[in-house]
Each structure stands twice: as structure tokens, then as C-alpha cells.
N, C-alpha and C positions, 0 to 999 in steps of 0.2 A: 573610723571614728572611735575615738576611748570612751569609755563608759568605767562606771564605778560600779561595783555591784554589793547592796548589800542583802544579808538571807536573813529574812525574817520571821521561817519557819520550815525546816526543812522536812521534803516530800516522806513520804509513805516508803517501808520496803521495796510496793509492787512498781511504785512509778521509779524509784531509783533503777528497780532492774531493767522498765521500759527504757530510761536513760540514758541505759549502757554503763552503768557506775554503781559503785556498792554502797549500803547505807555509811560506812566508815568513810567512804571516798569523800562522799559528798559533807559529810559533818567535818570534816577537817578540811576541805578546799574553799575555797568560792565557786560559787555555783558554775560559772562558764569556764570558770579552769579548770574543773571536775569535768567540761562540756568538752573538753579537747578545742573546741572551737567557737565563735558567737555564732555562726553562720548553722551549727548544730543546733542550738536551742530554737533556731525560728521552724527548725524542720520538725523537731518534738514536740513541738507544739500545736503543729500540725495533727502529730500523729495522735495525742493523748487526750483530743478534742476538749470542751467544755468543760469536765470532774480535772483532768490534768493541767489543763491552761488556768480553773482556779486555783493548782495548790504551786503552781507556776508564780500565779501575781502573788500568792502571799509568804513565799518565798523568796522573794527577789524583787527589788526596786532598783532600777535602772536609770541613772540622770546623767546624762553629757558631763565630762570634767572639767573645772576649770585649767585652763593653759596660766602657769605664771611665769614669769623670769624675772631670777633676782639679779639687783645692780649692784655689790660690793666687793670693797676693794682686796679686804683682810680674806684668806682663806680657810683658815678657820672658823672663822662668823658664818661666811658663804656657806661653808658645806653641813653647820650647823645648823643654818635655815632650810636648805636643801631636806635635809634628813626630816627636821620638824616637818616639814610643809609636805612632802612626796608621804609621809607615812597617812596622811589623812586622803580618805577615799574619793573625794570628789574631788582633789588636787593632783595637776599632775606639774611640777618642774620641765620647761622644755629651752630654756635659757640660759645663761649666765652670764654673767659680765664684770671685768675690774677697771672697768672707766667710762668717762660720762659719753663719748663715742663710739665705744662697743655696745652700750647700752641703747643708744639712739639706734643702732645698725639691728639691735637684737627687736627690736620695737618695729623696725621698716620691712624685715626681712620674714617675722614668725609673728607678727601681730598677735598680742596674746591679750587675754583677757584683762591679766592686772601684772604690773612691773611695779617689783618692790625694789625702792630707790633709794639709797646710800644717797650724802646730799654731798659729803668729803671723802670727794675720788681724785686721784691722779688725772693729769692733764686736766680734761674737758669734764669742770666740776656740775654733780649734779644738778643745780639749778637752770644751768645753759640746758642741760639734756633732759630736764622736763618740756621744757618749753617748745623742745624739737621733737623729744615723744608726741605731745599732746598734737604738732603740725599736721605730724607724718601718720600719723595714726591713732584719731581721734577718737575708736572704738577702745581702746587700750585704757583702764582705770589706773592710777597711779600711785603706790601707798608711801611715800615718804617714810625711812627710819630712819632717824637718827639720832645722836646726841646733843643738839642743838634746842634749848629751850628758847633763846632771846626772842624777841618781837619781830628783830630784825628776819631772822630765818624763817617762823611762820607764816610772817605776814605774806613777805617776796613769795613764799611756794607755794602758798593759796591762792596769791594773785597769777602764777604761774601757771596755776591749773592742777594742783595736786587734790586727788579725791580724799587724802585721809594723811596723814601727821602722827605717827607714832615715833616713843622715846625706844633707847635703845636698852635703858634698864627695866625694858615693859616685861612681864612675863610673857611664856611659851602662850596661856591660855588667853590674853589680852591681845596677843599678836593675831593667835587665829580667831580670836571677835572681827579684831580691826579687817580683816583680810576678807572674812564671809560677810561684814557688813556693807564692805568696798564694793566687792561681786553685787550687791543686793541694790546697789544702785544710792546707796546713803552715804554719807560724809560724815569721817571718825575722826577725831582727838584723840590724843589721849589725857586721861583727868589733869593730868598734872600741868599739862601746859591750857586746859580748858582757858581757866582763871587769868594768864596770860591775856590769851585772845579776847577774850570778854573786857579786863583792863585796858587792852592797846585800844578795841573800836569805840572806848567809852573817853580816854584820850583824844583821838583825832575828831569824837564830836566835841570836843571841847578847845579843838584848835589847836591842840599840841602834835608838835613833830614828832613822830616814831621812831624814823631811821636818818637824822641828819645826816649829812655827809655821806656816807653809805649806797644809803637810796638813789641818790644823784647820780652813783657812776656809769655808764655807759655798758652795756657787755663786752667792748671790746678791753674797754679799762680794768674789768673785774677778771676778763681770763689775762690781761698782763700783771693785774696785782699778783693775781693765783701763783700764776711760774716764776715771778720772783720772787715770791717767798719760798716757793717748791726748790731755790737753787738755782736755778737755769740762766746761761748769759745771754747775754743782750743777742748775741747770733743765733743761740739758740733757739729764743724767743720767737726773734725774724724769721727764722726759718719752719719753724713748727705751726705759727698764723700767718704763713705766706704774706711776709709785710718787711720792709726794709728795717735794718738796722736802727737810721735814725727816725722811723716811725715809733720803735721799740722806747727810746729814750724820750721822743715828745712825749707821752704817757709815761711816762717813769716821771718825769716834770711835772707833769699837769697831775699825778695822782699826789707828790708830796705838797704843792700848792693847795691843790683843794681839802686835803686831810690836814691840813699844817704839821706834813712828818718831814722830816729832814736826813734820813737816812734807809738803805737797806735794810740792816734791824728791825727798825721802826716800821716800817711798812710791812716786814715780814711779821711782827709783832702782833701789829692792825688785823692781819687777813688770818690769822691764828683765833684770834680772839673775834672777828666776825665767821668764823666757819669755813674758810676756804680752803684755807687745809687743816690738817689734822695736826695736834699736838703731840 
């Protein structure tokens, strides 16, 4: 089990020497890395009865760490979060992922506490791979980051099951609110799109559509819009959603039809400017 350890006051000369560890060792280490071992401190503890075991609790608080895995595509970003998030004590990074299927697999396979999710990833975009998060592993909290303000993208990944919505120009110290507040069991915004949310449900009580068009499409039609705008041919398409060729193009039809697009471009245009992929 990982444990975070922080010293909230460090022992006496006489208890360091019981320790096995010098007053210097222990002011410059963590206390169980000073211990050589965790399984050393339950036996000092033993040994240094009552007066030792109090200056034991008031040096050291011990909480289980949270497990997270990040979902992004960019690795710079990623290893930027990694760094943010692994430097704080009661976090530990035990994932990662650059797409919305490595992310679904990293969620089935290490169930972790909270899965911070990219929403515009290569292939299987994350919205499909919250949805399959939230199936496979319901214990799993979900923090949404992204660049995506519109109605359209809040609304779909609240209804999806996302515990908290963070921007991606939030700061370092906004991110870890949103992340210890997620853990805590509470549902985070962030400010800027607050105002959003509160406009769109004051909308739809008022009978106005949110997401025309949009909304309506299918999953299977939103991961065919995704790959043709990502580039990808009609075979490819086939072959990557295990679905024939002209399955690929009745959807390619039916997507310009119901958006009233009329080209490639256009459609790659549409799914740019709704988030599917990245500009």
C-alpha cells in the first residue's frame, strides 16, 4: 500500500538514536525513508511504547494516496501534469494514456481513483471513453480537461458521467482544487465556464435547443465524423470500426444530410469547431 507521509514535528535526539537514524537524517528525509522501511516504523513503535508512539503521531500523518491516470494526447502537457500532480503527497500517477482506448483500458486494468481526461484525443475521442470509463469502472471519478468552453461539450460530458470540467488555461493551483475536490466526492467547474452551465439549463427550461444537430448524432456517426476529419479513408475507417466499406459512406451521407454539409472540408470543419478533434 503507498502512503504519503507528512512530519509534523520531528522526534527528540534520544528517540532518533532509538530509531536507528541521526537527528540530521531525519530532518532532511521523510520519516519512513529515514525508516529504511514501513514495516520498521510498526516495530519502533512497538519498541518506544507510549512517550515514543506520542511523538511518533505528532510527527507523522499517514493517508493512503490517491491513484490517478492521466488521458492526453500532447506529451508535453502529459508529462507537465505528471510532474504537477506526482509532486504533491497524497498523489500518486500510476497511468497514462494518448487515446480514448488506452484510456478506457488504463481505467479496466488499474482502476484508479480519478482519470484526468483529455476530451480531443486521437482515434477513440474522449467522450466515447468516458462513457466506457464510467461502465467498466464505476469506482473511477473523472476530471474532464479541456479546451472546450461551448454548451455543446459540457453538457454531452456531464451527461456522460464526468465528476468535474476543468479549462485547460486553468492554473496549476485551480487544477489541484478541482482534483482534491473530485477525490472528495464533490462536482467542479471551472468559473469560467460556471456562467455557461447555468445559461444553457436556464435555456432548455425555457424550451430552447442546445445542441441542434450535434446532439442527434449516433456514437457510431460522431467516431465516423472524428476519423474523417482526422484524415483517414473510407478503408480505413472500415477497418479500424470493424464495419464494411460502404457502412463507412452510408454515414458519411447521412452525416452531410443531417448537418446540411456538403463536403469533406466541411464536415472536417464542423467536427473541429465542435471538439473532435484538435485544431
Amino acid at each position: 500500500m503507498a502512503y504519503a507521509v507528512s512530519r509534523m514535528q520531528s522526534p527528540g535526539a534520544a528517540e532518533t538514536r532509538q530509531l536507528g537514524v541521526s537527528p540530521t537524517e531525519w530532518a532532511w528525509k521523510p520519516p519512513f525513508e529515514a525508516l529504511k522501511s514501513p514495516s520498521q516504523g510498526a516495530d519502533i513503535i512497538a519498541r518506544l511504547g507510549v512517550t515514543g508512539l506520542g511523538a511518533l503521531k505528532e510527527s507523522m500523518v499517514l493517508e493512503q494516496k490517491h491513484r490517478l491516470v492521466i488521458a492526453e494526447d500532447h506529451t508535453i502537457l502529459r508529462e507537465g501534469l505528471k510532474a504537477l500532480l506526482a509532486a504533491r503527497p497524497d498523489l500518486e500517477v500510476v497511468g497514462e494514456a494518448t487515446d480514448g482506448r488506452e484510456a478506457v483500458r488504463c481505467a479496466e486494468e488499474l482502476n484508479p481513483d480519478l482519470m484526468l481526461l483529455d476530451l480531443s484525443m486521437p482515434r477513440s475521442n474522449g467522450l466515447e471513453a468516458l462513457k466506457e470509463i464510467k461502465r467498466l469502472s464505476p469506482h473511477t471519478k473523472v476530471l474532464v480537461l479541456t479546451v472546450h468552453k461551448t454548451e455543446d461539450y459540457v453538457f454531452t460530458a456531464l451527461q456522460a458521467g464526468a465528476d468535474g470540467y476543468v479549462l485547460k488555461d486553468s492554473s496549476a493551483a485551480e487544477l489541484t482544487m478541482a482534483v482534491r475536490s473530485v477525490l472528495n466526492g464533490e462536482r467542479y467547474l471551472s468559473p469560467a465556464i460556471a456562467t455557461t452551465v447555468v445559461s444553457g439549463y436556464l435555456g432548455s427550461k425555457d424550451g430552447v435547443s442546445l445542441r441542434p444537430g450535434f446532439d442527434d448524432l449516433s456514437s457510431r456517426e460522431r467516431e465516423v465524423l472524428k476519423l474523417i476529419a482526422e484524415g483517414y479513408r473510407t478503408k480505413d475507417i472500415a477497418e479500424y470500426l470493424c464495419i464494411s466499406p460502404k457502412t463507412v459512406e452510408k454515414h458519411r451521407a447521412n452525416l452531410m444530410e443531417r448537418l446540411n454539409l456538403h463536403s469533406v472540408s466541411a464536415l472536417t470543419a464542423y467536427a473541429i469547431e465542435k471538439g473532435l478533434v484538435a485544431n
